[in-house]
N, C-alpha and C positions, 0 to 999 in steps of 0.2 A: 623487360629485362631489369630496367633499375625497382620491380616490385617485387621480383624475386632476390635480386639484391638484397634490399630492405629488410626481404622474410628471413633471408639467411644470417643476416647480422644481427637483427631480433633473436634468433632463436638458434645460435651457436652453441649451445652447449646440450641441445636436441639433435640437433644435425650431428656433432660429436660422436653423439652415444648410437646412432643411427649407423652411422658409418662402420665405428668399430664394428660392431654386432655383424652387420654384412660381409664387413670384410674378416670378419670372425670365423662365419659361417662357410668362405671358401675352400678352407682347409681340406674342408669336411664334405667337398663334390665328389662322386664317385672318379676312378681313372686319372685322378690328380695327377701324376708321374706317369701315366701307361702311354703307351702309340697314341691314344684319341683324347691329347689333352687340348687343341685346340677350341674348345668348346670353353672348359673350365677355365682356361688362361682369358678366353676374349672375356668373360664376365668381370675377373677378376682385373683387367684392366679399366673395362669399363666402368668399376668401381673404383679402380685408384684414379682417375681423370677428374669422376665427380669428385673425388677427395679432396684432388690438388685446386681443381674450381674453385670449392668452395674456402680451402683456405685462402687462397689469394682476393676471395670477396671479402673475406673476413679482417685480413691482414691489410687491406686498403681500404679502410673504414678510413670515410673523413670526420679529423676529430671538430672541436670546437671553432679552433684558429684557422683551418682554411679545410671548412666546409665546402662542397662542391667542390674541391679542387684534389681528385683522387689522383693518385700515381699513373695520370695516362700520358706523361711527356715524356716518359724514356719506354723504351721495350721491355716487357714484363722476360727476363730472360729467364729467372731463377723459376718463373712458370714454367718453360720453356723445357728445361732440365727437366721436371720433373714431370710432365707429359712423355716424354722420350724414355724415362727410366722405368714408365707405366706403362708403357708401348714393346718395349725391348725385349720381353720374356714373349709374349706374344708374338711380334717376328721372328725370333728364333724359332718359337714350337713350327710355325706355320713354313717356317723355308726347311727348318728338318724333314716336314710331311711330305713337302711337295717336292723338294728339289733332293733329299739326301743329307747325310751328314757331313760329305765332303763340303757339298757348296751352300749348306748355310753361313757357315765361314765369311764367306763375301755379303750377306747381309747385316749380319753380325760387325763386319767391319764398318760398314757404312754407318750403321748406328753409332757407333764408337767416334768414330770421323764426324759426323752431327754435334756431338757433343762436344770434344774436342774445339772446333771450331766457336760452338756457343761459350765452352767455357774461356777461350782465350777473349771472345767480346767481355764476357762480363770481367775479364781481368783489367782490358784495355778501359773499357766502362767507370771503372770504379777507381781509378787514379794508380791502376797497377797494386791494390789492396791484395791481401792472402783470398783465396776461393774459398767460402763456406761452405761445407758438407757439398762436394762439389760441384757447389755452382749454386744449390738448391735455400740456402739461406742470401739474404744480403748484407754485405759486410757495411755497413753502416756506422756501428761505435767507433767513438774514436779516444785515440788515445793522451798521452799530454801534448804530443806536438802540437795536435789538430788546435785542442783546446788554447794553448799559448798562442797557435797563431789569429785563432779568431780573436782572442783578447789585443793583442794588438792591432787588427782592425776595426775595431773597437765595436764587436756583435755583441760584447755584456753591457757596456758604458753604460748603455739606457736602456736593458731589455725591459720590453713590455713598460713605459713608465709614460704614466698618462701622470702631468701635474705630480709627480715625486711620487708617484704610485707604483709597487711592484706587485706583478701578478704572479699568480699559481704556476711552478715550474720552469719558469724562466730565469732568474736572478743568482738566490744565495746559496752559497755554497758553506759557510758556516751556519752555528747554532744560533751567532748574532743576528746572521741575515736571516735565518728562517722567521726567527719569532716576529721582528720587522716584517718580513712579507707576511703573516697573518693578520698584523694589525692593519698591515694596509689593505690586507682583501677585505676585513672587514670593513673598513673606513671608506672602500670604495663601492663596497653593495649597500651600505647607509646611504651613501652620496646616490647610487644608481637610483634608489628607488625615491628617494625625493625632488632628485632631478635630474629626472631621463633626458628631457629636451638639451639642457645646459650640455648633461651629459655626450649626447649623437653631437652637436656643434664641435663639442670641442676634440672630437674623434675625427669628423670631418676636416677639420683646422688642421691638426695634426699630418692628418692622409695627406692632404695638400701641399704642406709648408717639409714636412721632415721628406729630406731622399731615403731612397730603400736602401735597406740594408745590404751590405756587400756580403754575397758568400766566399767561402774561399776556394782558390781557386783550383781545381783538380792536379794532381802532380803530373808531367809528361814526361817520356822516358827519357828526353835531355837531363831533364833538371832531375832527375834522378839519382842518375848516373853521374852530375855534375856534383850535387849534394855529397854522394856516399861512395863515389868512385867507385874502386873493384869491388868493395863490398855491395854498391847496391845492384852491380851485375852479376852479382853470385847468387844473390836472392833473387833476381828476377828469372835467371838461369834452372834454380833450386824446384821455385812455382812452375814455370814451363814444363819442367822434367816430371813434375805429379800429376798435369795438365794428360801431357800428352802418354805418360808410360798405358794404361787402360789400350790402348789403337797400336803403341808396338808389340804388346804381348798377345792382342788378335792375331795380326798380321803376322807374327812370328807360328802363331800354332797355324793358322791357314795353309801355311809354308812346312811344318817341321812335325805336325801331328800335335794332339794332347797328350801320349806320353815319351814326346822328346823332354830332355833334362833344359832344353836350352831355353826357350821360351818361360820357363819357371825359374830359371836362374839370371836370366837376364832380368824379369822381370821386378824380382826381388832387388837385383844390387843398383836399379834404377830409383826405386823406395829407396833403399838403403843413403844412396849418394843424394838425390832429394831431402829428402827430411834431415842428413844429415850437414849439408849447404845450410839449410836455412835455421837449423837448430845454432850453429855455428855464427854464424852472421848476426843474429836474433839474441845471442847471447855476449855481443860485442860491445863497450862502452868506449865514449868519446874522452878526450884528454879530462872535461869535467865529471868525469864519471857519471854521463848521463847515457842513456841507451841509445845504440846507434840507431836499430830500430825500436821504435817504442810502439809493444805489440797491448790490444786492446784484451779482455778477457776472452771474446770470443775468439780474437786468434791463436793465445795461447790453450784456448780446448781444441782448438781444432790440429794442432799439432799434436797432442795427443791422443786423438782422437784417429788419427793416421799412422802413429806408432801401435795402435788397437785392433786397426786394421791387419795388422802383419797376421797375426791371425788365421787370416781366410787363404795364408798357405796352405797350412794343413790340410785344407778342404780342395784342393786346389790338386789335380792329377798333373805327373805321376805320383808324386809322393802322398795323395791319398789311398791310391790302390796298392800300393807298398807298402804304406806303415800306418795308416789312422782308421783305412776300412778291416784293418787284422784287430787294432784294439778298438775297434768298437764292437766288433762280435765277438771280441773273447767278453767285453764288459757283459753283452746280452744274455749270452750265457751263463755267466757269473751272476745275474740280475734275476736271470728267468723263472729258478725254483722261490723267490719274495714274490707272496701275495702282495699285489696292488701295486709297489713299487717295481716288479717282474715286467706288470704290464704297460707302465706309463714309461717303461725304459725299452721295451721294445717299441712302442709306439712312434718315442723322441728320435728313436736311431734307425725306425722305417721312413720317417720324413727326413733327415741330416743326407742320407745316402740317396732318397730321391731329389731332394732340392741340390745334390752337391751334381746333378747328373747336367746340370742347364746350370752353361756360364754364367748366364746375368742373374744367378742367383749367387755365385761366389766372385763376382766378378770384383764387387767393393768400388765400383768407380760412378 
Protein backbone atom coordinates (compact mmCIF):
# COMPACT_ATOMS: atom_id res chain seq x y z
CA UNK A 1 0.00 0.00 0.00
CA UNK A 2 2.62 2.71 1.02
CA UNK A 3 4.23 1.81 -2.77
CA UNK A 4 1.39 2.63 -4.32
CA UNK A 5 1.15 5.58 -2.24
CA UNK A 6 4.60 6.60 -3.27
CA UNK A 7 3.50 5.92 -7.10
CA UNK A 8 0.63 8.06 -6.78
CA UNK A 9 2.29 11.05 -5.36
CA UNK A 10 5.10 10.59 -7.88
CA UNK A 11 2.94 10.80 -10.59
CA UNK A 12 -0.13 13.20 -9.64
CA UNK A 13 -0.39 15.02 -12.48
CA UNK A 14 -0.68 11.48 -14.72
CA UNK A 15 -3.28 10.07 -12.38
CA UNK A 16 -5.00 13.77 -12.96
CA UNK A 17 -5.17 13.43 -16.46
CA UNK A 18 -6.15 9.71 -16.21
CA UNK A 19 -8.99 10.37 -14.20
CA UNK A 20 -10.53 13.19 -15.85
CA UNK A 21 -10.50 11.36 -19.40
CA UNK A 22 -12.48 8.41 -17.52
CA UNK A 23 -14.53 10.23 -15.96
CA UNK A 24 -14.88 12.14 -19.26
CA UNK A 25 -15.76 9.15 -20.91
CA UNK A 26 -18.97 8.33 -18.53
CA UNK A 27 -20.93 10.76 -20.08
CA UNK A 28 -20.77 9.04 -22.99
CA UNK A 29 -22.12 5.21 -21.67
CA UNK A 30 -25.09 4.12 -23.48
CA UNK A 31 -28.67 4.38 -21.22
CA UNK A 32 -27.14 7.12 -19.02
CA UNK A 33 -30.60 8.47 -17.84
CA UNK A 34 -32.80 5.25 -19.05
CA UNK A 35 -34.41 2.35 -16.53
CA UNK A 36 -30.90 0.28 -16.86
CA UNK A 37 -28.69 2.89 -15.44
CA UNK A 38 -27.43 0.89 -12.71
CA UNK A 39 -24.64 -0.37 -14.65
CA UNK A 40 -23.33 3.16 -15.85
CA UNK A 41 -23.89 4.82 -12.30
CA UNK A 42 -21.70 1.76 -10.48
CA UNK A 43 -18.70 2.65 -12.85
CA UNK A 44 -19.07 5.93 -12.52
CA UNK A 45 -18.87 5.76 -8.75
CA UNK A 46 -16.35 3.35 -8.83
CA UNK A 47 -14.48 6.03 -10.52
CA UNK A 48 -15.31 8.95 -8.31
CA UNK A 49 -13.97 6.66 -4.95
CA UNK A 50 -10.65 5.96 -6.97
CA UNK A 51 -10.72 9.87 -7.47
CA UNK A 52 -11.36 10.84 -4.07
CA UNK A 53 -8.52 8.05 -2.94
CA UNK A 54 -6.22 9.26 -4.61
CA UNK A 55 -6.73 12.79 -3.80
CA UNK A 56 -6.59 12.23 -0.23
CA UNK A 57 -3.11 10.27 -0.86
CA UNK A 58 -2.05 13.17 -2.64
CA UNK A 59 -3.35 15.89 -0.19
CA UNK A 60 -1.51 13.84 2.90
CA UNK A 61 1.75 13.90 1.38
CA UNK A 62 4.34 14.16 4.33
CA UNK A 63 6.21 17.27 3.74
CA UNK A 64 9.77 17.91 4.78
CA UNK A 65 9.10 18.88 8.51
CA UNK A 66 7.23 15.86 9.67
CA UNK A 67 7.85 13.23 7.38
CA UNK A 68 6.39 9.96 8.16
CA UNK A 69 3.92 11.73 10.22
CA UNK A 70 0.74 11.72 7.80
CA UNK A 71 -2.71 12.97 8.84
CA UNK A 72 -3.52 9.46 10.50
CA UNK A 73 -4.49 10.90 14.19
CA UNK A 74 -7.89 12.40 13.39
CA UNK A 75 -10.52 10.67 11.04
CA UNK A 76 -10.12 11.34 7.50
CA UNK A 77 -13.97 12.83 7.63
CA UNK A 78 -13.81 15.26 4.44
CA UNK A 79 -12.82 11.50 2.76
CA UNK A 80 -15.76 10.42 4.35
CA UNK A 81 -18.04 13.07 2.55
CA UNK A 82 -16.93 12.50 -0.47
CA UNK A 83 -17.10 8.70 -0.65
CA UNK A 84 -20.91 9.10 0.28
CA UNK A 85 -21.48 11.83 -2.35
CA UNK A 86 -19.80 9.17 -4.82
CA UNK A 87 -22.02 6.43 -3.65
CA UNK A 88 -25.48 8.44 -3.38
CA UNK A 89 -26.53 8.59 -7.11
CA UNK A 90 -25.80 4.96 -7.31
CA UNK A 91 -28.24 4.19 -4.28
CA UNK A 92 -30.71 6.07 -5.57
CA UNK A 93 -30.55 4.41 -9.21
CA UNK A 94 -30.41 0.97 -7.47
CA UNK A 95 -33.52 1.61 -4.66
CA UNK A 96 -35.56 3.22 -7.63
CA UNK A 97 -34.90 -0.28 -9.57
CA UNK A 98 -35.61 -2.36 -6.97
CA UNK A 99 -37.97 -0.98 -4.47
CA UNK A 100 -39.86 1.89 -6.66
CA UNK A 101 -40.04 5.53 -6.72
CA UNK A 102 -42.09 5.79 -3.71
CA UNK A 103 -39.55 4.07 -1.42
CA UNK A 104 -36.24 5.14 -2.55
CA UNK A 105 -37.10 8.12 -0.55
CA UNK A 106 -36.16 6.21 2.71
CA UNK A 107 -32.76 5.40 1.18
CA UNK A 108 -32.17 8.63 -0.02
CA UNK A 109 -32.87 9.78 3.49
CA UNK A 110 -30.60 7.63 5.06
CA UNK A 111 -27.89 8.97 2.94
CA UNK A 112 -28.65 12.53 3.68
CA UNK A 113 -28.69 11.49 7.58
CA UNK A 114 -25.02 9.94 7.08
CA UNK A 115 -23.93 13.00 6.05
CA UNK A 116 -25.65 15.13 8.08
CA UNK A 117 -24.26 13.55 11.13
CA UNK A 118 -20.48 13.46 9.46
CA UNK A 119 -20.95 16.81 8.70
CA UNK A 120 -21.87 18.08 12.23
CA UNK A 121 -18.41 15.75 13.56
CA UNK A 122 -16.35 17.68 11.24
CA UNK A 123 -18.05 20.89 12.61
CA UNK A 124 -17.65 19.88 16.31
CA UNK A 125 -14.03 18.59 14.83
CA UNK A 126 -12.76 21.56 13.77
CA UNK A 127 -13.40 24.15 16.87
CA UNK A 128 -17.07 24.85 15.44
CA UNK A 129 -15.22 26.44 11.99
CA UNK A 130 -17.68 27.29 8.80
CA UNK A 131 -18.08 23.55 6.75
CA UNK A 132 -16.15 23.70 3.41
CA UNK A 133 -17.92 22.67 0.23
CA UNK A 134 -19.73 20.63 2.57
CA UNK A 135 -17.64 18.96 4.58
CA UNK A 136 -15.57 17.93 1.51
CA UNK A 137 -12.59 20.56 2.06
CA UNK A 138 -10.84 21.23 5.36
CA UNK A 139 -11.31 24.35 6.95
CA UNK A 140 -7.95 24.79 8.12
CA UNK A 141 -6.79 28.86 7.26
CA UNK A 142 -6.91 30.87 9.69
CA UNK A 143 -7.66 34.10 10.18
CA UNK A 144 -6.24 37.15 12.32
CA UNK A 145 -7.53 35.87 15.55
CA UNK A 146 -6.01 32.50 15.12
CA UNK A 147 -2.75 34.36 14.10
CA UNK A 148 -2.76 37.07 17.16
CA UNK A 149 -3.48 34.31 19.36
CA UNK A 150 -0.65 32.01 18.45
CA UNK A 151 1.68 35.28 18.65
CA UNK A 152 0.92 35.49 22.07
CA UNK A 153 1.75 32.08 22.91
CA UNK A 154 4.52 32.80 21.61
CA UNK A 155 4.40 29.93 18.14
CA UNK A 156 6.47 32.82 15.93
CA UNK A 157 9.03 33.93 18.91
CA UNK A 158 11.45 31.41 17.73
CA UNK A 159 9.99 29.77 14.67
CA UNK A 160 12.35 27.33 13.11
CA UNK A 161 15.60 29.09 14.74
CA UNK A 162 18.45 27.02 15.07
CA UNK A 163 21.36 29.58 16.62
CA UNK A 164 19.51 32.90 15.19
CA UNK A 165 18.59 31.09 12.06
CA UNK A 166 15.30 31.40 10.27
CA UNK A 167 14.02 28.70 7.90
CA UNK A 168 11.94 28.60 4.75
CA UNK A 169 8.33 29.44 5.58
CA UNK A 170 8.11 29.68 9.08
CA UNK A 171 9.06 33.40 10.20
CA UNK A 172 8.60 36.72 8.29
CA UNK A 173 6.01 38.35 7.35
CA UNK A 174 7.46 41.59 5.88
CA UNK A 175 10.01 42.37 3.05
CA UNK A 176 12.53 42.99 5.96
CA UNK A 177 12.09 39.52 7.36
CA UNK A 178 12.01 37.74 4.09
CA UNK A 179 15.22 38.96 2.70
CA UNK A 180 16.86 38.05 6.44
CA UNK A 181 15.30 34.69 6.06
CA UNK A 182 17.18 34.07 2.73
CA UNK A 183 20.40 35.22 4.04
CA UNK A 184 20.00 32.87 6.77
CA UNK A 185 18.95 29.93 4.57
CA UNK A 186 21.77 30.60 2.85
CA UNK A 187 24.13 30.88 5.86
CA UNK A 188 22.74 27.87 7.20
CA UNK A 189 23.28 25.31 4.05
CA UNK A 190 27.02 26.75 3.97
CA UNK A 191 27.11 25.81 7.70
CA UNK A 192 25.11 22.37 6.91
CA UNK A 193 27.57 21.28 4.38
CA UNK A 194 30.70 22.11 6.31
CA UNK A 195 29.44 20.89 9.41
CA UNK A 196 26.96 18.41 9.44
CA UNK A 197 28.16 16.49 12.64
CA UNK A 198 28.33 20.23 14.71
CA UNK A 199 25.28 20.60 12.80
CA UNK A 200 22.81 17.03 14.01
CA UNK A 201 24.44 17.78 17.82
CA UNK A 202 23.17 20.85 18.12
CA UNK A 203 19.56 19.74 16.71
CA UNK A 204 19.80 17.14 19.15
CA UNK A 205 20.59 19.66 22.02
CA UNK A 206 17.88 21.53 20.85
CA UNK A 207 15.22 18.54 20.68
CA UNK A 208 16.15 17.89 24.22
CA UNK A 209 16.56 21.06 26.04
CA UNK A 210 13.62 23.47 24.16
CA UNK A 211 9.66 22.26 25.26
CA UNK A 212 7.33 21.73 22.35
CA UNK A 213 5.63 24.06 21.10
CA UNK A 214 2.02 24.91 22.39
CA UNK A 215 -0.82 24.57 19.74
CA UNK A 216 -3.70 26.52 20.35
CA UNK A 217 -6.26 25.37 21.75
CA UNK A 218 -9.65 24.31 19.80
CA UNK A 219 -12.72 26.70 20.69
CA UNK A 220 -15.70 24.70 22.72
CA UNK A 221 -19.16 25.75 22.46
CA UNK A 222 -18.92 27.32 26.08
CA UNK A 223 -16.41 29.66 25.26
CA UNK A 224 -17.98 30.39 22.18
CA UNK A 225 -20.86 31.46 23.12
CA UNK A 226 -19.08 33.02 26.24
CA UNK A 227 -16.89 35.02 23.72
CA UNK A 228 -19.60 36.40 21.17
CA UNK A 229 -22.78 35.84 23.14
CA UNK A 230 -26.11 35.85 20.95
CA UNK A 231 -24.12 36.52 18.24
CA UNK A 232 -22.05 33.47 18.36
CA UNK A 233 -25.30 31.34 18.74
CA UNK A 234 -26.69 32.83 15.63
CA UNK A 235 -23.79 31.68 13.77
CA UNK A 236 -23.72 28.46 15.17
CA UNK A 237 -27.58 28.32 14.68
CA UNK A 238 -26.97 29.75 10.94
CA UNK A 239 -24.18 26.61 10.17
CA UNK A 240 -26.53 24.03 11.72
CA UNK A 241 -29.48 25.17 9.72
CA UNK A 242 -27.19 24.68 6.04
CA UNK A 243 -25.90 21.43 7.87
CA UNK A 244 -28.96 19.92 8.24
CA UNK A 245 -31.64 21.78 5.60
CA UNK A 246 -30.32 18.78 2.53
CA UNK A 247 -32.36 15.74 5.28
CA UNK A 248 -35.42 18.23 5.82
CA UNK A 249 -36.10 18.71 2.32
CA UNK A 250 -35.74 14.66 1.67
CA UNK A 251 -37.90 13.89 4.39
CA UNK A 252 -40.33 16.55 3.48
CA UNK A 253 -40.67 15.20 -0.38
CA UNK A 254 -40.80 11.36 1.22
CA UNK A 255 -43.84 12.92 2.99
CA UNK A 256 -45.51 15.64 0.40
CA UNK A 257 -44.25 14.21 -3.08
CA UNK A 258 -41.73 16.13 -5.62
CA UNK A 259 -44.26 18.34 -7.03
CA UNK A 260 -45.72 19.72 -3.63
CA UNK A 261 -44.68 23.61 -3.35
CA UNK A 262 -43.87 23.00 0.29
CA UNK A 263 -40.85 20.96 0.46
CA UNK A 264 -39.21 23.64 -2.19
CA UNK A 265 -40.33 26.46 -0.21
CA UNK A 266 -39.46 25.38 2.96
CA UNK A 267 -36.40 24.42 1.61
CA UNK A 268 -35.29 27.68 0.09
CA UNK A 269 -36.34 30.05 3.15
CA UNK A 270 -34.10 27.65 5.28
CA UNK A 271 -31.01 28.83 2.83
CA UNK A 272 -32.57 31.80 2.78
CA UNK A 273 -32.51 32.31 6.88
CA UNK A 274 -28.99 30.36 7.02
CA UNK A 275 -26.91 32.33 4.84
CA UNK A 276 -28.60 35.16 5.87
CA UNK A 277 -27.73 34.59 10.12
CA UNK A 278 -24.40 34.20 9.15
CA UNK A 279 -23.90 36.75 6.42
CA UNK A 280 -25.36 39.03 9.25
CA UNK A 281 -23.22 37.99 12.28
CA UNK A 282 -19.98 37.68 9.83
CA UNK A 283 -20.61 41.17 8.97
CA UNK A 284 -20.68 42.55 12.57
CA UNK A 285 -17.68 44.60 14.26
CA UNK A 286 -16.50 44.88 17.85
CA UNK A 287 -16.57 48.46 19.80
CA UNK A 288 -12.67 48.62 18.11
CA UNK A 289 -14.07 48.13 14.90
CA UNK A 290 -12.54 44.82 14.50
CA UNK A 291 -14.49 41.84 13.11
CA UNK A 292 -16.62 39.91 15.29
CA UNK A 293 -15.96 37.11 13.33
CA UNK A 294 -12.92 37.13 11.51
CA UNK A 295 -13.72 34.97 8.47
CA UNK A 296 -10.57 33.29 6.46
CA UNK A 297 -10.72 33.58 2.56
CA UNK A 298 -11.83 30.25 2.27
CA UNK A 299 -14.77 31.16 4.35
CA UNK A 300 -15.72 34.13 2.68
CA UNK A 301 -15.90 31.74 -0.89
CA UNK A 302 -17.69 29.58 0.70
CA UNK A 303 -20.53 31.93 1.46
CA UNK A 304 -20.61 32.66 -1.86
CA UNK A 305 -20.34 29.81 -3.03
CA UNK A 306 -23.79 28.84 -1.19
CA UNK A 307 -25.43 31.97 -2.32
CA UNK A 308 -24.44 30.12 -6.00
CA UNK A 309 -26.01 27.36 -5.09
CA UNK A 310 -29.60 29.02 -4.92
CA UNK A 311 -29.36 28.28 -8.38
CA UNK A 312 -30.11 24.58 -8.48
CA UNK A 313 -33.84 25.79 -7.70
CA UNK A 314 -34.57 26.11 -10.84
CA UNK A 315 -33.50 22.65 -11.64
CA UNK A 316 -35.26 21.67 -8.74
CA UNK A 317 -39.34 20.31 -9.25
CA UNK A 318 -42.08 21.64 -9.17
CA UNK A 319 -40.87 24.79 -10.45
CA UNK A 320 -38.69 22.92 -13.11
CA UNK A 321 -41.72 21.37 -14.86
CA UNK A 322 -43.56 24.69 -14.62
CA UNK A 323 -41.27 27.06 -15.78
CA UNK A 324 -37.49 26.09 -16.68
CA UNK A 325 -38.32 22.65 -18.58
CA UNK A 326 -40.99 25.31 -20.99
CA UNK A 327 -37.71 27.52 -21.57
CA UNK A 328 -35.61 25.21 -22.16
CA UNK A 329 -37.44 23.77 -25.14
CA UNK A 330 -38.67 26.75 -26.54
CA UNK A 331 -34.57 27.67 -26.29
CA UNK A 332 -34.08 24.07 -28.35
CA UNK A 333 -36.18 25.00 -30.70
CA UNK A 334 -34.96 28.42 -31.23
CA UNK A 335 -31.41 26.75 -31.39
CA UNK A 336 -32.28 23.80 -33.60
CA UNK A 337 -32.51 25.23 -37.26
CA UNK A 338 -28.07 26.67 -36.25
CA UNK A 339 -25.79 24.35 -37.60
CA UNK A 340 -23.31 22.97 -34.96
CA UNK A 341 -24.59 25.35 -32.22
CA UNK A 342 -28.42 23.61 -33.05
CA UNK A 343 -26.66 20.56 -31.98
CA UNK A 344 -24.42 21.08 -28.95
CA UNK A 345 -27.78 22.85 -27.57
CA UNK A 346 -29.75 20.07 -27.93
CA UNK A 347 -27.19 17.85 -26.65
CA UNK A 348 -26.66 20.37 -23.28
CA UNK A 349 -30.42 20.33 -22.70
CA UNK A 350 -30.80 16.40 -23.24
CA UNK A 351 -28.33 15.94 -20.23
CA UNK A 352 -29.74 19.17 -17.83
CA UNK A 353 -33.35 17.41 -18.03
CA UNK A 354 -31.82 13.79 -17.54
CA UNK A 355 -29.39 14.77 -14.72
CA UNK A 356 -32.33 17.10 -13.26
CA UNK A 357 -34.36 13.58 -13.10
CA UNK A 358 -32.05 12.18 -9.84
CA UNK A 359 -31.89 14.28 -6.71
CA UNK A 360 -28.47 13.86 -5.88
CA UNK A 361 -27.70 15.38 -8.93
CA UNK A 362 -29.54 18.73 -8.05
CA UNK A 363 -29.38 18.00 -4.66
CA UNK A 364 -26.30 20.76 -3.99
CA UNK A 365 -25.60 19.16 -0.56
Amino acid sequence: MEAYKRWVRANKDYVHSLEALANGLTWLLPERFSESEIGPEAVTSFLGIITAVHEHIIETTPTQRNTGQVESSSFPYSLCITLLKDLETLVEVAAQQIFGDDRKWNFIAATEATKVLVRLAIFWNSGYKMVLHGGESVNIEKGRDAYNSQQRQGHFANPGNLNGTYYYGQAPWNLEGRALSALSRFGANARMLSEPTRLLRVQHQQAIMEPPIKTAEKPSLSSILSEKGVYGGLFLMGEVMFIVRPLVYVLLIRKNGTQSWFPWFTSLAIDLIANGVLSYVTALRTIRKDPLFDLSNQERDELRRRKLMWALYLMRDPFFMKYTRKRLDHTQKLLEPVPVIGFFAEKLIELSIGAQTRYTYMSGS
